[in-house]
N, C-alpha and C positions, 0 to 999 in steps of 0.2 A: 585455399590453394596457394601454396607457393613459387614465386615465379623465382625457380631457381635451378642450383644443378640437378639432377634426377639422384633422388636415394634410393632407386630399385635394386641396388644391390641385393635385398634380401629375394630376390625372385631367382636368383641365378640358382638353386639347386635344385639337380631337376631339370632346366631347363638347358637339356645339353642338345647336342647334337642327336641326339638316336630320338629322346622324346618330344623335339620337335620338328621331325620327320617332315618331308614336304611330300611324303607322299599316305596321304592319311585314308587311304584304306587301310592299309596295314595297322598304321598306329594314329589315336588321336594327337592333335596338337595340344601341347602344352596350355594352361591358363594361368593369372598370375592375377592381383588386385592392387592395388592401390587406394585406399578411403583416408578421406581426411575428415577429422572432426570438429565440432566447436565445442568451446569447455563452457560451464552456463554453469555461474553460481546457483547453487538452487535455495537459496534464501532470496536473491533478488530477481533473480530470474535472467539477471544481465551477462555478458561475456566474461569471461574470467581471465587476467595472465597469470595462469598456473600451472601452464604447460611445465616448466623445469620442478616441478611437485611430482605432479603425474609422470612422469618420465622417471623422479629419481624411485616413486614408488616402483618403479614396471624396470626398474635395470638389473634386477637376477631374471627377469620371464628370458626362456628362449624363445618366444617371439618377437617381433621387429616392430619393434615404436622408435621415432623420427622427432625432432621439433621441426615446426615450420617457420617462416617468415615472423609469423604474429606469435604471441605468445599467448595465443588465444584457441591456439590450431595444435594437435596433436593429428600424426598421420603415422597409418599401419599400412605394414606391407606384409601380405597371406604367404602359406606355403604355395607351392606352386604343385597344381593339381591337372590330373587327365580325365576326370569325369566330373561332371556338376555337384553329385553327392558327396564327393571329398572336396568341393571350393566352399560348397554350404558349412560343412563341417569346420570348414579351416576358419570363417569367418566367424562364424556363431563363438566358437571358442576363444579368439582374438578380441573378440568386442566382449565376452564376460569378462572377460579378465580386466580389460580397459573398463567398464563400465563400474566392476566392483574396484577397483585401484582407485579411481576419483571418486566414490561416492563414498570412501571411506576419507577424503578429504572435504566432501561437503562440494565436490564438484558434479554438475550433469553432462551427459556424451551426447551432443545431438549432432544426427547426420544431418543436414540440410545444407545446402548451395548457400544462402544466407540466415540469420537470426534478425530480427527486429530491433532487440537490444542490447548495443551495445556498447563501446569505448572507445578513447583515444587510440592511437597507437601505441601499442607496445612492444617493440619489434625484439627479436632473438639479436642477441648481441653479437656478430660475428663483423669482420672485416668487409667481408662478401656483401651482406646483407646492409652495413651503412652504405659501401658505395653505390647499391641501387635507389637507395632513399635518394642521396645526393643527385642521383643521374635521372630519377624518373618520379620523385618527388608526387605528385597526386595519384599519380600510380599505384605506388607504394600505400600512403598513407588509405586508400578507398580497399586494401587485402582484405578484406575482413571476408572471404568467401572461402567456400571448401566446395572439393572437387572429388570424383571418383575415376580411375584408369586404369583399364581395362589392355593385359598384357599378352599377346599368343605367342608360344615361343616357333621361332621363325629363324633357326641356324645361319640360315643364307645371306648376307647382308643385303646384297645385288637382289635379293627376290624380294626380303622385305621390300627396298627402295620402290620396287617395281609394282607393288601391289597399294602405294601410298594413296595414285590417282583414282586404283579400283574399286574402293573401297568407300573412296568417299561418300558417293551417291547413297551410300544406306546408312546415315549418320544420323542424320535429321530425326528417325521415330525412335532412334537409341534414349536420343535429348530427350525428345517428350519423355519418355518414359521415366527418365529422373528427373524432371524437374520438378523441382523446391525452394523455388528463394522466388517468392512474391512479393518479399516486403523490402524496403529500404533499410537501413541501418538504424534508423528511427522511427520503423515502425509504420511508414507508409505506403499503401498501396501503389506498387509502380505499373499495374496492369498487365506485367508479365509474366509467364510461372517460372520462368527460369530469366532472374534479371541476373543473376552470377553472368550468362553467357554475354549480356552488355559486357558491364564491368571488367571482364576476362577478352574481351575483342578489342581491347584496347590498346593493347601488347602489340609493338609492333612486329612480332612474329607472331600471329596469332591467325586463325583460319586452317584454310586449306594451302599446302605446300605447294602443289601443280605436281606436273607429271617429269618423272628422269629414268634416263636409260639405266643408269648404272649409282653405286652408291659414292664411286668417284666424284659423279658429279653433284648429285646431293650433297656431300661433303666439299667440293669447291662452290655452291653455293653459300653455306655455314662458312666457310670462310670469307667469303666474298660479304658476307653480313660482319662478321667478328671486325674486318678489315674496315667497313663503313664507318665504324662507331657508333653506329647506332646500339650493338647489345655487346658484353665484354666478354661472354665464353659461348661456348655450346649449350650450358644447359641452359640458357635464353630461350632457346628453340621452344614455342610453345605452339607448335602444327594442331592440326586438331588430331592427326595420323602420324608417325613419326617412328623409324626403327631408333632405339633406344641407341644411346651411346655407349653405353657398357656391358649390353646383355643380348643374346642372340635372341630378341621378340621384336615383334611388331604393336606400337603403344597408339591407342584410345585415350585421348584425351578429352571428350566434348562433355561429359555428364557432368549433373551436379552430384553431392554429397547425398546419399539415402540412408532413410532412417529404415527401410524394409530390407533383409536380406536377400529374401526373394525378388526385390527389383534388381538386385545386383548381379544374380545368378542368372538370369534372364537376360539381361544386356550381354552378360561375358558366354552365354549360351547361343546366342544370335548372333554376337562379332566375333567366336569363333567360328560359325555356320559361314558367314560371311567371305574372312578369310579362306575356308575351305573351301568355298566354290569360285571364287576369283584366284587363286592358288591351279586352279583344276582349270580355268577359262585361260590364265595362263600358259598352262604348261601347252594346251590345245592350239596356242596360238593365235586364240579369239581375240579381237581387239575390248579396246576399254569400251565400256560401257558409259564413261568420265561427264560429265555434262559443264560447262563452261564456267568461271569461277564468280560471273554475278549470279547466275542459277542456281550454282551451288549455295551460296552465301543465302539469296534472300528462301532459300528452303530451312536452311539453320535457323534463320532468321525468323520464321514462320514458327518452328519445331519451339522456340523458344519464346514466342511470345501465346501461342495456343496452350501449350501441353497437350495432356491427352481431350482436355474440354472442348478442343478447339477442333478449327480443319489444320491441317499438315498440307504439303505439294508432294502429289503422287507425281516424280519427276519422270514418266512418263515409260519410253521405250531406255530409255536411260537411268532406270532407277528402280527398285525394290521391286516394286511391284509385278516389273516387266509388262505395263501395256503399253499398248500403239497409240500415237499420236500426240506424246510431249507431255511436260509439266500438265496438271490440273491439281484442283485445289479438293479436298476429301477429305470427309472425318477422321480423325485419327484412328479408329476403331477399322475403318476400312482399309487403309495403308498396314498396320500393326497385323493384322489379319494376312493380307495380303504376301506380308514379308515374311511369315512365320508359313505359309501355304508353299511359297514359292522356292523357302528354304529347307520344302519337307526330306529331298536324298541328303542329303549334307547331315540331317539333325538325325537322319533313321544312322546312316553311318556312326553317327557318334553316339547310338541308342540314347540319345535325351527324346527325341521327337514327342513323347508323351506327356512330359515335363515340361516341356519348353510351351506347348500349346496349352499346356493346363494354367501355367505359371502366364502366360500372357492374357488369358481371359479374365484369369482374379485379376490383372493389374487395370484392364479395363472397366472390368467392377468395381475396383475401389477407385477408381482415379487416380490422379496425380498429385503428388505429397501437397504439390501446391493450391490446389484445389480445396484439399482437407484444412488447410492452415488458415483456409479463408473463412472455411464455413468454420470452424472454432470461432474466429472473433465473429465472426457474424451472432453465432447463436449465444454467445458468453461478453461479446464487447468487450473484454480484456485484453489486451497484448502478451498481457502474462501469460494467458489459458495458450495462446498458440506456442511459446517458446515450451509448455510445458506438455500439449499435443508430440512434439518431435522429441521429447525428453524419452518421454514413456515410448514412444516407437519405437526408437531404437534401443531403448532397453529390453522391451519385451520381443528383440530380435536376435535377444544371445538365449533363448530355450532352441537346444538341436531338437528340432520337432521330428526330425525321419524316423528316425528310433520310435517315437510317442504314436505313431500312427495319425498324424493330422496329415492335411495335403496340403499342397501349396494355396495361397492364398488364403488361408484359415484363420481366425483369430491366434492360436497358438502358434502360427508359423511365423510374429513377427508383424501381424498386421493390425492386431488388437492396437483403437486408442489408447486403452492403457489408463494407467491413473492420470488426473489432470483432462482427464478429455472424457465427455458424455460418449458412449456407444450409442451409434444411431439407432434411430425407434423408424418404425411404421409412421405415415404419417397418414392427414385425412381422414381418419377413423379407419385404419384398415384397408385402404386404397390397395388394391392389385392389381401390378400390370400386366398386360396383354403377352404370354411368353412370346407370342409369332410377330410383334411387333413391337418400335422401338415407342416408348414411351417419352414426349418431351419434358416430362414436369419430374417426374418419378425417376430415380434408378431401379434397377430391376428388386434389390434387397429392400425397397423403401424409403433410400433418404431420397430431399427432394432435390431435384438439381440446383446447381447454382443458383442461373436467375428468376426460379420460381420458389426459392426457399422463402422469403419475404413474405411471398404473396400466399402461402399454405399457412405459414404462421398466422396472418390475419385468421385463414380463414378456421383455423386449427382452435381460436379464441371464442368463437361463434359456439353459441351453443345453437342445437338441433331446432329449439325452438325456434332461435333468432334469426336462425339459415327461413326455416318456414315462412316466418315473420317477409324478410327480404323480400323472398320469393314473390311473397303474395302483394308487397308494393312493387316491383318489377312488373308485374301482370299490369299492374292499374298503372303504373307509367308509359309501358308498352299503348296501351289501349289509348292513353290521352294524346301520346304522341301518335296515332293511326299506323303503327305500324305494323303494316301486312305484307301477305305475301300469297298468289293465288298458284298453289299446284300445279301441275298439269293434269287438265283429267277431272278440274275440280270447276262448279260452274262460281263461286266467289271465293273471295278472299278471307285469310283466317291469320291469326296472330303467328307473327314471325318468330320461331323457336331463336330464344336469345339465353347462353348460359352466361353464368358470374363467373364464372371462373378464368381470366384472363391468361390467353398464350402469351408467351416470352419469345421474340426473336431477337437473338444481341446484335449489339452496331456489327461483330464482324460479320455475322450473319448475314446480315441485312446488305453490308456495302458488297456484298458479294451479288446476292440477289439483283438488288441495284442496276449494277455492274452488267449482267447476263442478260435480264431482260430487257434494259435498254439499246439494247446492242441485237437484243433478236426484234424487239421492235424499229430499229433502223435498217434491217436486215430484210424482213417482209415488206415493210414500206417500199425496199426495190425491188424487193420482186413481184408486188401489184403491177406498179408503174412498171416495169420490163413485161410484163404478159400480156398487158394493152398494150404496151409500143412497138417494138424491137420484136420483143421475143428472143434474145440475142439467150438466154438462159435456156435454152431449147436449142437453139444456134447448131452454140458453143456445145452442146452434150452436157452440159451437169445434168439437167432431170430430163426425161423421155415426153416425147409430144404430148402420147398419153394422159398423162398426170395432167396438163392444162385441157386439153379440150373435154375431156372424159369427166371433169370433174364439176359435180353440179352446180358448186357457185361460180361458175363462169360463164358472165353475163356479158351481152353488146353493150348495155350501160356502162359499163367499167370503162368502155372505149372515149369514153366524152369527155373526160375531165384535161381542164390545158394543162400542157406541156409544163413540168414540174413541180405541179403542185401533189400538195400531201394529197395522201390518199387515206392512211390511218395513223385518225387524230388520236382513238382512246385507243388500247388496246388493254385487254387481261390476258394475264398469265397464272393458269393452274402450276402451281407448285406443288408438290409431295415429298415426304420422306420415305425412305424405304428402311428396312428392317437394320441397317444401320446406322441409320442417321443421316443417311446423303441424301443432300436434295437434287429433285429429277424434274422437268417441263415434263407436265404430263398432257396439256391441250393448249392451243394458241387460239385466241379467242379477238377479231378485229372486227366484227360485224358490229354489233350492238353486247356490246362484256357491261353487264348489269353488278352491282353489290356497293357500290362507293358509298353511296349514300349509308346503305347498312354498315358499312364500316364505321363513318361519322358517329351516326346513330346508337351505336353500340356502346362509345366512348362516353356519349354524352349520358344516357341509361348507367352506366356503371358510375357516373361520379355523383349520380345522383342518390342513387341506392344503396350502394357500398364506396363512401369517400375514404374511407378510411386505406382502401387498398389504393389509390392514387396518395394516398399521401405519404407512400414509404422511402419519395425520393428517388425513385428511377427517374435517368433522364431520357426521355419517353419524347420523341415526336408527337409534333402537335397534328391532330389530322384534321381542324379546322381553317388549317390551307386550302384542304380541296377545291371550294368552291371559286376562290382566287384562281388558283391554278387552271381548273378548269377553262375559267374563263378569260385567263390570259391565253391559253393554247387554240382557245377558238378564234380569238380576236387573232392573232397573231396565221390563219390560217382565211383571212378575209378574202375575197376575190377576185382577180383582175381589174373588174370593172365595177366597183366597189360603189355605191349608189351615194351612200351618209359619208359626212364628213368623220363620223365616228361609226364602227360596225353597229347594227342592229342583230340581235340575237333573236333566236325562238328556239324551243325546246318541242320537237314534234313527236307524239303518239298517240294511240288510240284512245285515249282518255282514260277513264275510272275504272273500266272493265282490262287495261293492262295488269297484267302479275306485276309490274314494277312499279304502277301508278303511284304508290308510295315516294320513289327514289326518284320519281320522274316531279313531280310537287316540291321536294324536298332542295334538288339541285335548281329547280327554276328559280324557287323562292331565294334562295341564298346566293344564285348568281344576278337576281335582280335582271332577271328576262322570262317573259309568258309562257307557260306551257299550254299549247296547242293544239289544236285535232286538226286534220284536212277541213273540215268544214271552214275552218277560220283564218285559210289562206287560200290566194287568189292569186292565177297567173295570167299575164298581158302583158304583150310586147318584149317577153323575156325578161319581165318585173317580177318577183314574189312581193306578193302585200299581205302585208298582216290586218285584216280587215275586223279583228275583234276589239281593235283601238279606235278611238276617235280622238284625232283623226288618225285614218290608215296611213300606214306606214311601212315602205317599200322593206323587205329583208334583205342585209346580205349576208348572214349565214344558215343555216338550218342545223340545227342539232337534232341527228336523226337517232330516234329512237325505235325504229319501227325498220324492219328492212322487206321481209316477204309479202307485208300487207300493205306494202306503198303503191305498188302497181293498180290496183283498182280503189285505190282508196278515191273517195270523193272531195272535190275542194270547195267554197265556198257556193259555186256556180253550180253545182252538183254534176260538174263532168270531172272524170279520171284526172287524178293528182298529177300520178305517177311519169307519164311523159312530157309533160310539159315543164315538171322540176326538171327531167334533166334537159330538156332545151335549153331552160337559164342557165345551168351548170354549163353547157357546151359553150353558152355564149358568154361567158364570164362573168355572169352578173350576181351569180349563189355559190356559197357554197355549202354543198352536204359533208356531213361529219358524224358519221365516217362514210365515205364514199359508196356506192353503189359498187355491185361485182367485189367487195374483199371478199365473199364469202370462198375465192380459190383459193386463199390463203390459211382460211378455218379447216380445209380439208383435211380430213385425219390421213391420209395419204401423202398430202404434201407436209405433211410433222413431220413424216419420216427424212426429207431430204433438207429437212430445215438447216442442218448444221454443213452441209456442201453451200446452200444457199449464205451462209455467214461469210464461208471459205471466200467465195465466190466476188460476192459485191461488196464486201466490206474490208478482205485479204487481211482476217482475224481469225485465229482459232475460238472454237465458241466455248465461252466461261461458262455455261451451265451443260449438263449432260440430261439427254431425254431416256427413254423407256424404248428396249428393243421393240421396233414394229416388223409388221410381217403384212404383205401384202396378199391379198387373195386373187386379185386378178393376175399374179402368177403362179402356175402351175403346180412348181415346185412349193411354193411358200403357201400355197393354197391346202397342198396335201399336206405339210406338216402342220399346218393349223389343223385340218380336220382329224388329222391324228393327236394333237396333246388338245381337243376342243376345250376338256374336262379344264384343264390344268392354265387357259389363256384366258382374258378379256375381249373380245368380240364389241365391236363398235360401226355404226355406220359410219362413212367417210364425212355423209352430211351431217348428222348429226349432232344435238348441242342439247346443253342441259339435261344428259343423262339418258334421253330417248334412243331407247334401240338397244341398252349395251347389255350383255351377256356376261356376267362374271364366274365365268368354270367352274371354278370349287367351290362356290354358293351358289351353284344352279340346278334345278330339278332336271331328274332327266326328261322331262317334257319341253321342259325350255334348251335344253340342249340340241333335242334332236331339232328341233323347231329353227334354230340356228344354226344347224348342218343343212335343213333344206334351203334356208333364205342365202346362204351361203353357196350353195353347189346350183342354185336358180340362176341369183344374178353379183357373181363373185365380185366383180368391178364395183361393188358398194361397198364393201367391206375390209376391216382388216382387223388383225386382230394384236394384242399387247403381252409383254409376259406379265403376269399377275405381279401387282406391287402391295407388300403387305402397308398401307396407309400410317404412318405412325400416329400413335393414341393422343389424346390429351384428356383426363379430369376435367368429368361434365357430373351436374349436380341431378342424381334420378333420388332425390327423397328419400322413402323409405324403402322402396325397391330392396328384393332380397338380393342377396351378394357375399362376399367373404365377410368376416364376422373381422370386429376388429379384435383387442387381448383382451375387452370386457366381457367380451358375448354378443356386444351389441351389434346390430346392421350398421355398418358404413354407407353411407348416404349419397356418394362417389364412384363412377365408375368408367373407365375408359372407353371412349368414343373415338371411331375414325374422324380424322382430320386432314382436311387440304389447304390450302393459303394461294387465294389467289390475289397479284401482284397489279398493277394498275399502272401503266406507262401514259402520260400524254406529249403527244408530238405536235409542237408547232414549230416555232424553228429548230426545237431541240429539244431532244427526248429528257424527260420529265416522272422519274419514278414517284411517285404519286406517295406521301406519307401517310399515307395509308391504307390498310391490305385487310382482306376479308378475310378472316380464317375460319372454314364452312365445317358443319358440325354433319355426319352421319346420322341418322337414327338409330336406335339400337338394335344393335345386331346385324348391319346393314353397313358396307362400303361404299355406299354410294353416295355422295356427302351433298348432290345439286339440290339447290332450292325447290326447284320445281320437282323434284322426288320424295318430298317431304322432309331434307334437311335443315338443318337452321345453323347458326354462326355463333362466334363469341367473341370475344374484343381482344383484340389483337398490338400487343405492346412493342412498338419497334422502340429499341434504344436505339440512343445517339452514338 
C-alpha cells in the first residue's frame, strides 16, 4: 500500500452522477476496486523491484496498472461496476492479464497484506515519494505492505462526508475477512492475521476520521492537517473511510491485499449493503449509530489481530450486529453471520442476497488467508511453501468461474491451494464432524484447526495397533493411579472414562474465560453475603423475593458466618459452545464443584502414555499449581479467631464410599493436610479438633466437601456434626469452605438473573453470555415451555450433576410427558433452557463402526459432546485456576456429568 496521492482516477467512468444515485431503489450504487499486489521472484521466492518491467509490459492493456511507493508493489484499479458479476468479471480479467505479463518475466502476483521475504527498499523514483522518505523515514522504509479499497460511488460530496462516522462501526469484520499478512518481513510470526493494519496505523492520518456536518468542514480539517506540517497534501489522508478527492465515491480503506476474488466481491458486496442502509438511515433522519473512537479502534484492533479464527467485538446496539446491551466479544462466524442477516433488505435490493450469503459461509470455511499461510509452514516448515501458497491463489483466481458453473467458494472459484501448496486431506482416518454441531478440532471439510493441527499429526503417525497398544497402558495407569469415579445410581466405583485425545483452548480463549468467570465468581460471592445480610438485592428490586426464599438452598446456616468474610472459596463454571463457536455459562456451580483433581490427573496420564504429544512445544499451563493454589486460597480465607499461629487445614467427606474419593485423597495428599470423615473431628467450646492426630489438633479451616450429608453426619463423640460446626463458624473460630447456604446461588433459577446481579454489585457488564432461561413458576413462561417441551432442556432449579434434566429433542415421549406432569405439579422447581447443540471434540471409540476413511477402513475417532468446566478460587482474590476439566459425553448422549456416566480428557490451556 502506498502512502500517497490516490490514483483512483481510473474508477471515474461510470461513476457519474445518475449511477451513483443516492436513492438506490431505483438504481444500484456504483462499485470500484482498488488491489495492490507484491511481485515474488519465483526462483527465490523473495520480493522483486520489477514493478517498471511489469508495467512497461501492461502499457498498451486498457486496463489501469499504477506503480506504487515500492517497487515491489504493482496496483490495479477495476472498471467500475453495478452488480457483483460484472466486479468478479472485471477483476478475474485484470489479474490474468497482470498475472500472465509478470510471469512471462519470471515474476509471481501475490495478493497478501505482507510476504515473509523480502528486500531493502527500493523506492519508485519520484520527487513526491523522496520527500516522504526524508519526512517520515521508518515509515517509509517498513512499506513493504499491500492493501485492497473498496470504492461506492456516492455523487454528493456532503453525503459522502456525512456517512464517514456511519459506517464505521461495520469495518472491523470487513478486516477479518482479508486478513493476510501474519508474518514479518522476515518471516516471523507476529501473532496477528492482519499485522499490515500495525504497520498502516502508523500514519498519522490513519484510523477513523470522526464525525462532520458538511464536507466544508472535513476539507478545513485536511487543511488544518496540510497546515500543521505534519503531512504535505491531501492524499496523506489515510482514514480508514474517506470521500475520495477526485471522484464522486465513498473510499474503504481498512482491508489487506487478497489472494481470493471472492473475498474481494464479498467485502465490496457488504460495504456496498452497508452504505445503502446508512445512506437510507440518513436520509430518515436516524441518528448514527457511531460508537466512540477508543471503541472503535480496539474493535479494528481486535478484527486484526483474530481474523476469522478469532473472536471480533460484536459492538453491541451500535454496531453490525444490531444487539442490545454494547460491545461483547464473539466469534467471528457469529458477527459475519450476523452482519450479512442483518444486511438481508439492502443485499435483496441489490439482488446479490444469495451470493453474498453463499460467498460468506465458504469464507468462513476456508478461513482467513492468514490462517492458511500458517498452516503451510506448519505442515511444510518452509517459508518458501507459504510465499508460494499465496502465489498460486491468486493465480488460480484469474479463471471467470460464473460462466464454468462452480459456486463461490469452490476450488475453481480462486480458492484452490493451487500448485506450491498441498490440498487439504481428511484427517484422523476419516474423522466426521457433527453437521448440528461446531466441532473444536476439525473444520467442517476435514482439515484440522489451527491449534490441534500438531496434535492430529502425532496422532495421524500412530498406527491402529499402537493407538490399541496405548489404550491398553492408559487402562493400567488409570488403575494404579485409583482413579475412579462412582455414578449415580451405582452402588461402587468404576474407572474414570479418560480419552487421549487432548482439547485446545488458545491464551485468547482462555484470557477471555478467565476474565468472565472471575468476575461472575466475585459477583455471586455478593450475592451470598447480601441474601444473609441486607438483602438490599431484594430491596432494591433487581431479583423478586421469590427467587430467595423459594429456593431450596436457602438455608439459616448461611446466616452465621461474620460479617465479610468469603463465602465462595471454590467455585466451577460449566462452560459450552454452541453451534457457532460461542462460548455460553451454562451452570454456576459453588456448593461443592468437583473435577480439579481429574484435571491434574489427566495431564499427568497423558505425559506418561503419549509424551510425545506434550512435546510439540505448546506453551501450555502448568496445572500442577492447583494444589498451591488451592491452598494458598484456603489459608488466605482463615478465621477471625484463628487458633494456630499457622492455619491448620482438613479436607472433610464421607470417606471411600464418596463418587470423588479419588479427588478428595489426591488434593489432601498434595496440599499436605488429612482427609477426614465426621468421625475424626471433635467440637468443644467452639474448637474443631482433629482428633485422628496425636496429638489432636484444634482446626481452623474445613474444607468441605460434603454439603447435604453434613447435618446429621456423626463426629468423633457420635453426636450430630452439623450444628455445632456451625456454632464455631458463628463464633469465629472455623472456617467452612465453601460456606453452608451457597446452595441459593447454584439455583438454576437464580442463573437466570446472574448477569443484573454482575450489573448490580460489581457496576460491570458481564464478559461471558449464558443460555436463554425460562422460568416455570411464571405463567406465561410456564406455558411456552410446555408448548416448545419437545424442542427445550428441562432442569430442576436444585439440581446438580445432571439429575433431573430432560433434554427435548433426545427424549422419549414417556419422558416428556412425565416432565409435563412434574412441571404442571409443582412448577416453582423448574425451568427450562433453549437446547444448546454442545460442540464436538475427537474421542478415541477403537474400532467402532463409523465413516470409512479413503482406504475403506473404519476410522477409529468420533465426535463426542463436550463441556469445560472452569475452576475459580477466592481468597483475597479471584484466582482462575490453570486448570479446567473438559467433561466427555457418552456416546450418543449430551449429557457430559460424571455422575451420568461421562468421562473427560486433558485440557490444553495455552499461555
Amino acid at each position: 500500500m502506498k502512502p500517497a496521492a490516490s490514483s483512483d482516477s481510473s474508477l471515474s467512468p461510470g461513476a457519474s452522477a445518475s449511477s451513483g444515485s443516492t436513492s438506490p431503489a431505483h438504481r444500484r450504487l456504483t462499485l470500484g476496486i482498488e488491489e495492490e499486489f507484491h511481485l515474488v521472484d519465483l526462483r527465490t521466492r523473495r520480493l522483486t523491484a520489477r514493478a517498471p518491467d511489469v508495467l512497461t509490459a501492461l502499457a498498451r492493456s486498457p486496463r489501469k496498472y499504477a506503480a506504487e511507493l515500492q517497487q515491489t508493489t504493482v496496483e490495479t484499479n477495476s472498471e467500475v461496476a453495478e452488480t457483483l458479476d460484472d466486479l468478479r468479471r472485471f477483476l478475474v480479467d485484470q489479474r490474468a492479464e497482470l498475472v500472465a505479463a509478470a510471469e512471462r518475466l519470471g515474476v509471481g502476483i501475490a495478493g497478501a497484506g505482507t510476504m515473509p521475504l523480502s528486500l531493502p527498499l527500493q523506492m519508485t523514483e519520484t520527487a513526491r515519494f523522496r520527500r516522504m522518505l526524508a519526512d517520515y523515514q521508518l515509515l517509509v522504509r517498513e512499506q513493504l505492505i499491500c492493501g485492497m479499497q473498496v470504492h461506492v460511488g456516492i455523487p454528493d460530496r456532503d453525503t459522502a462526508v456525512s456517512l464517514i462516522e456511519r459506517v464505521s462501526p461495520w469495518l472491523p469484520p470487513l478486516l477479518a475477512l482479508s486478513a493476510s499478512s501474519p508474518f514479518t518481513q522476515d518471516g516471523q510470526d507476529t501473532g496477528y492475521a492482519s499485522s499490515r493494519t500495525l504497520i498502516w496505523s502508523r500514519w498519522p492520518t490513519t484510523g477513523s476520521a470522526g464525525a462532520f456536518a458538511s464536507a466544508a468542514e472535513y476539507d478545513a480539517q485536511v487543511s488544518d492537517l496540510i497546515a500543521s506540517g505534519v503531512i504535505s497534501d491531501s492524499g496523506m489522508i489515510y482514514f480508514d473511510v474517506r470521500p475520495s478527492a477526485h471522484l464522486p465515491t465513498l473510499e474503504m480503506r481498512v482491508c489487506d491485499s487478497c489472494s481470493s476474488v471472492d473475498t474481494v466481491v464479498l467485502i465490496a458486496g457488504l460495504f456496498r449493503a452497508v452504505v445503502v442502509r446508512e445512506l437510507a438511515q440518513l436520509a430518515d433522519g436516524a441518528p448514527s449509530r457511531a460508537v466512540s473512537a477508543a471503541l472503535q479502534r480496539a474493535a479494528m484492533w481486535r478484527a486484526a489481530r483474530s481474523g476469522l479464527e478469532g473472536e471480533l467485538v460484536d459492538l453491541g446496539g451500535a454496531g453490525p450486529a444490531g444487539t442490545d446491551g454494547g460491545p461483547r466479544s464473539v466469534p467471528a462466524g457469529v458477527l459475519l453471520r450476523g452482519m450479512v442477516a442483518d444486511l438481508r433488505p439492502e443485499l435483496e435490493r441489490d439482488r446479490c442476497w444469495d451470493d453474498v450469503q453463499e460467498l460468506c459461509e465458504a469464507a468462513l470455511r476456508r478461513g482467513s488467508s492468514a490462517a492458511r499461510q500458517r498452516e503451510s509452514l506448519r505442515r511444510r516448515l518452509r517459508i518458501l511453501d507459504v510465499v508460494d501458497l499465496v502465489v498460486a491463489e491468486t493465480k488460480s483466481a484469474t479463471a471467470d468461474t460464473r460462466g464454468a458453473g462452480a459456486h463461490p467458494g469452490s476450488a475453481a472459484a480462486g480458492n484452490a491451494p493451487g500448485a506450491g501448496a498441498a490440498a487439504p486431506t481428511a484427517c484422523l482416518g476419516g474423522y466426521r464432524v457433527d453437521d448440528e454441531a461446531y466441532d473444536e478440532a476439525v473444520f467442517p471439510d476435514g482439515r484440522p484447526r489451527p491449534g490441534h493441527a500438531a496434535i492430529i499429526d502425532v496422532l495421524e503417525s500412530l498406527s491402529p495397533a499402537e493407538l490399541r497398544a496405548r489404550v491398553e497402558r492408559l487402562e493400567r495407569e488409570k488403575a494404579a493411579a485409583g482413579v475412579v469415579f462412582r455414578p449415580t445410581d451405582e452402588r461402587t466405583a468404576r474407572s474414570y472414562p479418560v480419552d487421549f485425545v487432548p482439547r485446545v483452548v488458545t491464551g485468547e480463549e482462555w484470557s477471555r474465560l478467565q476474565g468472565g468467570t472471575a468476575q461472575r465468581a466475585r459477583a455471586l460471592d455478593a450475592f451470598v453475603a447480601d441474601v444473609y445480610g441486607e438483602a438490599a438485592v431484594v430491596r432494591d428490586g433487581v431479583i423478586p423475593a421469590w427467587l430467595v426464599n423459594d429456593a431450596p438452598g436457602f438455608r439459616a446456616a448461611g446466616k452465621v458466618c461474620p460479617p465479610k468474610s468469603r463465602r465462595i472459596h471454590v467455585a466451577g463454571f460449566d462452560i459450552v459452545r454452541d453451534r457457532d463457536g460461542r462460548w455460553l455459562v451454562l451452570e454456576d456451580n459453588v456448593r461443592v464443584p468437583s473435577g480439579v483433581a481429574y484435571a491434574l490427573q489427566n495431564r499427568r496420564l497423558l505425559a506418561k502414555v503419549f509424551p510425545e504429544l506434550l512435546s510439540s512445544g505448546a506453551p501450555l499451563l502448568d496445572p500442577e499449581q492447583v494444589p498451591r493454589l488451592l491452598r494458598r486460597t484456603l489459608e488466605e480465607s482463615a478465621p477471625p479467631r484463628m487458633t494456630n499461629p499457622e492455619p491448620v487445614i482438613v479436607l472433610l467427606g464421607s470417606g471411600p464410599g464418596d463418587s470423588a474419593s479419588f479427588e478428595h485423597q489426591l488434593l489432601a495428599k498434595e496440599m499436605g493436610i488429612p482427609a477426614v470423615t465426621g468421625g475424626d473431628l471433635l467440637v468443644e467450646g467452639n474448637l474443631v479438633w482433629y482428633v485422628g492426630s496425636k496429638p489432636h489438633h484444634p482446626v481452623d479451616i474445613v474444607y468441605l466437601r460434603m454439603d447435604d450429608a453434613l447435618a446429621k453426619l456423626p463426629g468423633a463423640d457420635q453426636k450430630p456434626l452439623g450444628p455445632r460446626l456451625v456454632a464455631a463458624v458463628q463464633a469465629g473460630t472455623v472456617t467452612l469452605a465453601n460456606a453452608l447456604g451457597n446452595g441459593v446461588a447454584d439455583d438454576k433459577a437464580v442463573y437466570d438473573y446472574v448477569p443484573r446481579l454482575v450489573e448490580y454489585y460489581l457496576g460491570e457488564r458481564p464478559l461471558l453470555e449464558q443460555v436463554k432461561t425460562f422460568h416455570c413458576s411464571d405463567p406465561d413462561q410456564r406455558a411456552h415451555v410446555l408448548g416448545r417441551l419437545e424442542e427445550l432442556v428441562v432442569k430442576p432449579v436444585d439440581g446438580y450433576g445432571g439429575m433431573g434434566v430432560v433434554v427435548g429433542p433426545r427424549a422419549s415421549d414417556e419422558e416428556l410427558a412425565e416432565a409435563r406432569s412434574l412441571i404442571e405439579e409443582q412448577p416453582e422447581r423448574w425451568i427450562a433452557q433453549e437446547t444448546v447443540a454442545l460442540s464436538t471434540h475427537p474421542t478415541y471409540e477403537g474400532g467402532r463402526e463409523g465413516g470409512r476413511d479413503g482406504s475403506g477402513r473404519f476410522g477409529p475417532f468420533r465426535p463426542r459432546h463436550v463441556d469445560l468446566r472452569v475452576f475459580v478460587y477466592y481468597g483475597r482474590e479471584p484466582v482462575v485456576v490453570p486448570a479446567a476439566l473438559t467433561r466427555v459425553a457418552p456416546a450418543g448422549s449430551m449429557v457430559v456429568n460424571s455422575s451420568r456416566g461421562g468421562g473427560a480428557k486433558d485440557t490444553w490451556l495455552l499461555q
